[in-house]
N, C-alpha and C positions, 0 to 999 in steps of 0.2 A: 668574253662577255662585256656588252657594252654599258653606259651608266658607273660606274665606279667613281668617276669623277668629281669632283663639283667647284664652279668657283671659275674667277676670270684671270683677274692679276694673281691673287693670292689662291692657288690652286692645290686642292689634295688629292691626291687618288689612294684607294684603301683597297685592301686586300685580304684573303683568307677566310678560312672556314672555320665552323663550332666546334668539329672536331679534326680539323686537320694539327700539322704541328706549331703552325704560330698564325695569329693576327698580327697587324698593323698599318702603317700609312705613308703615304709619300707626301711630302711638304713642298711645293716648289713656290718660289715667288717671293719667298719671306726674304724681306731687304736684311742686307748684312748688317752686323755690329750688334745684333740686338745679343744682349745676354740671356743667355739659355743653359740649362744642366738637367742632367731626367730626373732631381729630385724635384723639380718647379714642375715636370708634365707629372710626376707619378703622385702629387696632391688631388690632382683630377682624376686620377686612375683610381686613387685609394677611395674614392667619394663612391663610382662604378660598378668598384668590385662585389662579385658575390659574396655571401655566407655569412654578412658582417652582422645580421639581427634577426628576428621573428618574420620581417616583412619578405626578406629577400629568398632566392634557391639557395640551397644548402649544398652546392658544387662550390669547391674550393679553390681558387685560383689566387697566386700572387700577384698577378699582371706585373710584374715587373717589367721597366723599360729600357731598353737600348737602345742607346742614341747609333745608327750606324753610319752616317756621314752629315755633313751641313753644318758642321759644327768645330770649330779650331781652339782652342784656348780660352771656352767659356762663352764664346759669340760665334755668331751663325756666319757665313762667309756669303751667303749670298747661290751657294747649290742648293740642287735638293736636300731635302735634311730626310732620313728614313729611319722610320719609327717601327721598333719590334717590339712582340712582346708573345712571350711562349706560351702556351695549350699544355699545361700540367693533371689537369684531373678530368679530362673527360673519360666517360662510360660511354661508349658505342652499343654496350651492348644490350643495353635496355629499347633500343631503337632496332631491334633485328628487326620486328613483325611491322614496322615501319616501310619495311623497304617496299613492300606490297600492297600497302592497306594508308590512306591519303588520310592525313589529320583535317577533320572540320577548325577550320577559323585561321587554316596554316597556309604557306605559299606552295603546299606540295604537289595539288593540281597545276594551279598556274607553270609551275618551273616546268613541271611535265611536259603541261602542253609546247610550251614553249622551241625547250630542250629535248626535247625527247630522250631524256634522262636528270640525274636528279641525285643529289646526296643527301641520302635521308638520315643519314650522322645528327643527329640535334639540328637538323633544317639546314644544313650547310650555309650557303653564304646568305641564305636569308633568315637566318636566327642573328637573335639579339646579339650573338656574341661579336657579332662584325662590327657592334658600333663600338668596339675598345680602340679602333681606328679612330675615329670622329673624335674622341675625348681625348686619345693623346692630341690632334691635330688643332682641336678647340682648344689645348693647356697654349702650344704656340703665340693661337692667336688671340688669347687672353692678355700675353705680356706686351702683346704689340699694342691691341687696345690701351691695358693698363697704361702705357709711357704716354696717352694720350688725353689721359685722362678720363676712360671709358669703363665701366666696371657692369658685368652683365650678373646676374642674381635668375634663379626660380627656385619656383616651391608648390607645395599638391595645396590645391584649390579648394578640391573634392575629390573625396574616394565613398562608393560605393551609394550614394547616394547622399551623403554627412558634405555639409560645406563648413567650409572656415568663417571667421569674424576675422578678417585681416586689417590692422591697423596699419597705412598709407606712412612711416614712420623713418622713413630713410630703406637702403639698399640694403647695408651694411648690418641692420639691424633686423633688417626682413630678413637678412640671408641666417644671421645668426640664431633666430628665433624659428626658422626650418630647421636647420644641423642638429639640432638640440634636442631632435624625438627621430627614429626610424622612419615616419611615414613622412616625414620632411615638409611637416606642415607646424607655418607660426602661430597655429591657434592652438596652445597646449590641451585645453580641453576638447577641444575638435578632433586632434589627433588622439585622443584615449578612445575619446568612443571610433575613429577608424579603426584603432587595431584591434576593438573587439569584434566590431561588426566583421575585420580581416578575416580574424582567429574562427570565427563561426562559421565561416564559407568554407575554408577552408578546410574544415573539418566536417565539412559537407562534400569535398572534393571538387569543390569549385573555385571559381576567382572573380574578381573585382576589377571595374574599371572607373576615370575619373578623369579630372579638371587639373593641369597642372599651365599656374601663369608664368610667362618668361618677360622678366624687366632689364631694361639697360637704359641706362643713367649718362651725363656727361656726352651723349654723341652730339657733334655739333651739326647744326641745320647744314643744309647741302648736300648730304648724302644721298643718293641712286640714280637712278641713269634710265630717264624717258624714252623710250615708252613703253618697250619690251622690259626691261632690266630694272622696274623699279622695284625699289625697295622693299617695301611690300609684297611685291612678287616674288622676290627672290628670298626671302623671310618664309613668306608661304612654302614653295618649294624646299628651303630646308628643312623645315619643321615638317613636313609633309613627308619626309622623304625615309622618315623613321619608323620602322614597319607595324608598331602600333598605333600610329597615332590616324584618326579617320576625320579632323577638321581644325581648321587655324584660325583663331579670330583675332584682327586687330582692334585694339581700341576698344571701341561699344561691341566691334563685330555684329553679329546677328540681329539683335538686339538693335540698332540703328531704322531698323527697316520698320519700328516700330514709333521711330520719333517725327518729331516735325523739325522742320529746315531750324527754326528756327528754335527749337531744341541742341538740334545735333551739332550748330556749328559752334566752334570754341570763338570765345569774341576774342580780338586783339585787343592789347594794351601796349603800353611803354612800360618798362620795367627799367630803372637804374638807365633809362634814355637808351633804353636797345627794347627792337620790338620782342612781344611775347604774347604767350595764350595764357587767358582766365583758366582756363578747363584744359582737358588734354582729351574730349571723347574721341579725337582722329586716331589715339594713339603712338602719337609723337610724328605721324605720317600724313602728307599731303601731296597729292600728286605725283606720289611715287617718290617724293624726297621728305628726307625726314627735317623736321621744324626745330630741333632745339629740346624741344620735349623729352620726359620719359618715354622711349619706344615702349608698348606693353603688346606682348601675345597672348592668346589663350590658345593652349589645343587639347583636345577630346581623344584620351587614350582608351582603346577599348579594352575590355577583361583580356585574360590572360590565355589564349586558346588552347594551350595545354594544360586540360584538366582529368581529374583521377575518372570522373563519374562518365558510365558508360555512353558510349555516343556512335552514330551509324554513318558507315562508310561503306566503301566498296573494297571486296579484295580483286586485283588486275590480275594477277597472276589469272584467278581464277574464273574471272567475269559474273562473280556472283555479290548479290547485296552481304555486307559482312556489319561487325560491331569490334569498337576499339574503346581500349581502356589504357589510355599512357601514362606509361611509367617513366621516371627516369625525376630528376630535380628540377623544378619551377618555379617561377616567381608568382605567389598566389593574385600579386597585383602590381602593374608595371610600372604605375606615377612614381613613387618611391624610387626608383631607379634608373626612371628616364628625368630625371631631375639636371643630373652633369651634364647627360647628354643632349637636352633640350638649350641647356647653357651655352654648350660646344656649338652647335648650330648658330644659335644666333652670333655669337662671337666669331665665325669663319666668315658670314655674310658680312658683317660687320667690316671685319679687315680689310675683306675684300673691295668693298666698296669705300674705306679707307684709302685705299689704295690708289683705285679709281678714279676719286676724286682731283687726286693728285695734277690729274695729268688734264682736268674740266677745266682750267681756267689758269690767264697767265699772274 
């Protein structure tokens, strides 16, 4: 299977299935010396993991990490570094009448038509669980960032219709005022009424979908690579590439298409005798290379397509119109927990084009 990949200088490939016996990731590219331990990648794992509140599915997993090479005495040597992490609680078995009958809102047509076969195990490689790869591989490229002064943050925007009142208050503080509730949203009272409006759907046997922003701080202007490879592009495509998410907005995104030129654009000034923008509605991005700015994303997760309430499929086996009602454990709403992994994304682009830039100029 081709795609697994992602990434130029700083490259990962990830691997394994929902219910096979382990996920993980291959790390190539990351310069040596950098100090590294899996208690620094399993902070990001622990953030990921299921079972931990009201919001998440109720499948138990440690995700525990092991480091299996790239790594000598605390620092990375400059190999690939290979990242494990075992498959302790799955249930296969709630997924029998699966193997016949194609969930609405899942990848289980497409892999079909595809592959002309299909692991219909918890969605095989196209269930969420594959992204325990991406978040160990984003913890990497978090500390490479970090030494550079680079700190990536998100947090849910909106769930279910309910928006936040977010105060623009630093990273650090935005991040901390997500961590601080289940739905991972800094507006405390925003997030009460999501998890009722959650609680009500759900006990409707349904799910929720929503707004979750992705900020990074500290990245110095210069970064991306004209014309195919900018920034922005390659932003999009990772956020994009996570299998809930149905749109990526930079900056104003959308919203732009409704302003005037001279609305939209951020004026220049001098700041402390180095250029700078009044505004940031670019999003920290121009011309595919980012300005100095706060980079800021939005992407558009949709509800949760595994839900209780009865829904109409086909059985293949039998080439008849049939009806499916899945069981097994779900996450009633996916912002909540694509929160790490929207993080991990930007942070891999990021490195990447860290990296990159390196080698743009003498």
């Amino acid at each position: 299977m081709s795609g697994n990949s992602f990434g130029t200088v700083f490259r990962i490939t990830a691997w394994g299935e929902s219910h096979g016996p382990a996920v993980g990731v291959v790390v190539d590219g990351c310069p040596a010396g950098l100090a590294l331990a899996a208690e620094q990648i399993q902070k990001d794992l622990d953030r990921r993991r299921p079972g931990q509140s009201r919001a998440s599915t109720a499948r138990q997993e440690e995700d525990r990490v092991e480091i299996l090479s790239g790594v000598f005495e605390g620092r990375t040597t400059g190999t690939p570094i290979s990242l494990l992490v075992r498959n302790k609680d799955a249930d296969s078995s709630a997924y029998d009448l699966l193997r016949d009958r194609p969930r609405p809102g899942h990848a289980d047509c497409t892999y079909l038509a595809k592959y002309g076969r299909r692991d219909h195990r918890g969605g095989g490689r196209a269930s969420a669980r594959e992204t325990v790869g991406r978040v160990a591989a984003g913890a990497v490229a978090r500390l490479l960032l970090r030494a550079e002064g680079i700190e990536v943050a998100a947090y849910v925007a909106e769930l279910g219709g309910i928006c936040a009142e977010v105060d623009a208050s630093g990273l650090a503080a935005l991040r901390a005022a997500a961590e601080a509730n289940a739905i991972r949203c800094p507006d405390p009272a925003a997030a009460e009424r999501m998890m009722q409006r959650l609680e009500a759907v759900r006990a409707e046997g349904d799910s929720l979908g929503g707004m979750v922003v992705v900020v990074a701080e500290g990245v110095p202007a210069g970064l991306g690579e004209p014309v195919f490879d900018k920034l922005d592009a390659d932003l999009a495509k990772g956020l994009m590439s996570l299998g809930a998410v149905k749109s990526v907005e930079i900056g104003e995104g959308r919203d732009c298409a409704r302003l005037l030129g001279s609305e939209m654009n951020d004026p220049i000034i001098l700041e402390d005798g180095k250029v700078a923008f009044e505004s940031n509605r670019a999003g920290g991005i121009l011309g595919g290379i980012s300005t100095g700015a706060p980079i800021i994303c939005k992407i558009a997760v949709k509800p949760t397509p595994s839900i209780a309430r009865r829904q109409r499929t086909v059985d293949i086996s039998r080439g008849e119109a049939a009806e499916i009602e899945i069981k097994g454990r779900h996450d009633p709403a996916i912002p909540p927990r694509i929160v790490p992994v929207a993080e991990a994304m930007m942070a891999l682009v990021l490195a990447d084009h860290l990296l990159r830039q390196r080698a743009a100029r003498l």
